[in-house]
C-alpha positions as CSV (number, residue, x, y, z in Angstrom):
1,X,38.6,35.1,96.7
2,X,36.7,33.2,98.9
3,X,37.3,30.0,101.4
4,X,35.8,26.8,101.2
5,X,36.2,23.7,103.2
6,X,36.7,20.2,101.5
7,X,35.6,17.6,103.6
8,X,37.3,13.8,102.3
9,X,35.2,11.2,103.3
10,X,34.9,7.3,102.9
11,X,37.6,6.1,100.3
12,X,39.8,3.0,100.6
13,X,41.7,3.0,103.6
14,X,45.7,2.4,102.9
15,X,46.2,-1.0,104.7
16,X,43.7,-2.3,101.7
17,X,45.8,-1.1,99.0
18,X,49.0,-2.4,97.7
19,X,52.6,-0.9,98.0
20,X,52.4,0.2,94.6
21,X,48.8,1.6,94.4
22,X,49.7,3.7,97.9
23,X,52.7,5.2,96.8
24,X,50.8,6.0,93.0
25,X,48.0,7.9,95.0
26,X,50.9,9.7,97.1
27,X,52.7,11.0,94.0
28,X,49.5,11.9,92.9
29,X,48.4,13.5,96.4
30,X,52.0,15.8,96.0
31,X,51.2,16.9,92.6
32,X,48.0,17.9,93.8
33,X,49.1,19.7,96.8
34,X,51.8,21.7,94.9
35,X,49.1,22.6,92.0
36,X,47.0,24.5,94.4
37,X,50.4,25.9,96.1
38,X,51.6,26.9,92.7
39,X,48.0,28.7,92.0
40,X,47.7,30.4,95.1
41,X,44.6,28.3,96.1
42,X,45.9,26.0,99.4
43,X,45.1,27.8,102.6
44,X,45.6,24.8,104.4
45,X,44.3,20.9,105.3
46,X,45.6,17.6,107.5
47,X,44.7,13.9,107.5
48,X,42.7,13.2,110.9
49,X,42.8,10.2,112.8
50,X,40.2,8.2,113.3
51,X,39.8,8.0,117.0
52,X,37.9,11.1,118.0
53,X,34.8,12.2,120.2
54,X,31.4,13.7,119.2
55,X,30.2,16.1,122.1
56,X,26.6,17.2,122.7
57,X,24.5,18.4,125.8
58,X,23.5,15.3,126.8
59,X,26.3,13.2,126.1
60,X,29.7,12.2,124.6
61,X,30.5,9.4,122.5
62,X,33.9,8.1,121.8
63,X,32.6,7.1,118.1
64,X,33.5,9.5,115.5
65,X,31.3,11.2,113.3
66,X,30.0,9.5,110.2
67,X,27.5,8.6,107.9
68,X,26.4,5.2,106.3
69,X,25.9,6.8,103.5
70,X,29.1,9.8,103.1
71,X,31.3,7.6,104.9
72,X,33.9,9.0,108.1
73,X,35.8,12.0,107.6
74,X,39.7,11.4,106.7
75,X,41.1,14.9,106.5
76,X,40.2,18.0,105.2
77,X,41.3,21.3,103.0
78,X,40.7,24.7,102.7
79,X,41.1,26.3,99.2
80,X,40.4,29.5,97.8
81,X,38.3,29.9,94.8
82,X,35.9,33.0,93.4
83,X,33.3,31.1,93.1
84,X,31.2,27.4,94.1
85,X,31.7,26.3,90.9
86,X,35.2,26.3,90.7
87,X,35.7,25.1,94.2
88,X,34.0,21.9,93.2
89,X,36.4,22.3,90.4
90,X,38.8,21.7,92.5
91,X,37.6,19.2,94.7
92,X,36.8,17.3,91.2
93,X,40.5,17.3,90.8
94,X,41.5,15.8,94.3
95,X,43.4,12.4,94.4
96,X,40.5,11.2,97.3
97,X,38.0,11.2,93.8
98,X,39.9,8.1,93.0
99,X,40.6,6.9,96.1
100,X,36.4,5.4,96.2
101,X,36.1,9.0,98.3
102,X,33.6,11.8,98.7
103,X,33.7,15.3,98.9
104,X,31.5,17.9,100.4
105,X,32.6,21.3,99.7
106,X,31.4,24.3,102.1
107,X,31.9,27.8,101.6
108,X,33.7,29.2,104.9
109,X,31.9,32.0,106.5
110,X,33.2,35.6,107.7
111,X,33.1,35.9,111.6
112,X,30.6,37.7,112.4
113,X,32.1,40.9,114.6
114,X,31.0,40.5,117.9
C-alpha cells in the first residue's frame, strides 16, 4: 500500500459553531478515526495551530500559509490506500467534508537513497 497526505483546509472554525454541532462533528471525527484504525489505513495526523512561520531565502513571515481560494491548513493525515482513487475515497469520507473544508490529497514519496 501506499501513503498519502490529506491536507484539511478552510472549514468552520469551532468558536462559530454551537455546543451541540462541535460535539456532533467530534463523535463523528472518533468514528472516523477508529474506521481507518480498524482498517489498517491511519498512519498518523494532528490538528495544527494556527500561529506558524513561512521561511524562504529572502525572508520570513510570521503569517501562515494559505490560500484565498483552499483556505489555511487545520491539520493533516496520512492514510494508506493502493491506489489515488481510493485515497480520495477516503478523504471523501472525512468529517472536515462537512465541516465547509477542503481536502487535497498527495501521494507521499519514497526517500530517495542518498
Amino acid at each position: 500500500m501506499k501513503e498519502y497526505l490529506l491536507l484539511l483546509r478552510a472549514g468552520r472554525p469551532i468558536t462559530s459553531k454551537t455546543e451541540a454541532e462541535n460535539k456532533a462533528e467530534m463523535k463523528a471525527w472518533g468514528a472516523y478515526m477508529e474506521d481507518l484504525g480498524k482498517k489498517g489505513q491511519l498512519s498518523g495526523g494532528l490538528p495544527l495551530v494556527s500561529e506558524g512561520a513561512v521561511v524562504s531565502a529572502k525572508n520570513t513571515s510570521n503569517d501562515p500559509v494559505k490560500s484565498a481560494k483552499e483556505g489555511i491548513i487545520g491539520g493533516y493525515l496520512i492514510v494508506k490506500a493502493d491506489s489515488l482513487a481510493k485515497a480520495i475515497e477516503i478523504a471523501k469520507a472525512c468529517p472536515h467534508i462537512d465541516n465547509e473544508g477542503n481536502i487535497e490529497v498527495r501521494e507521499m514519496a519514497p526517500m530517495p537513497a542518498m
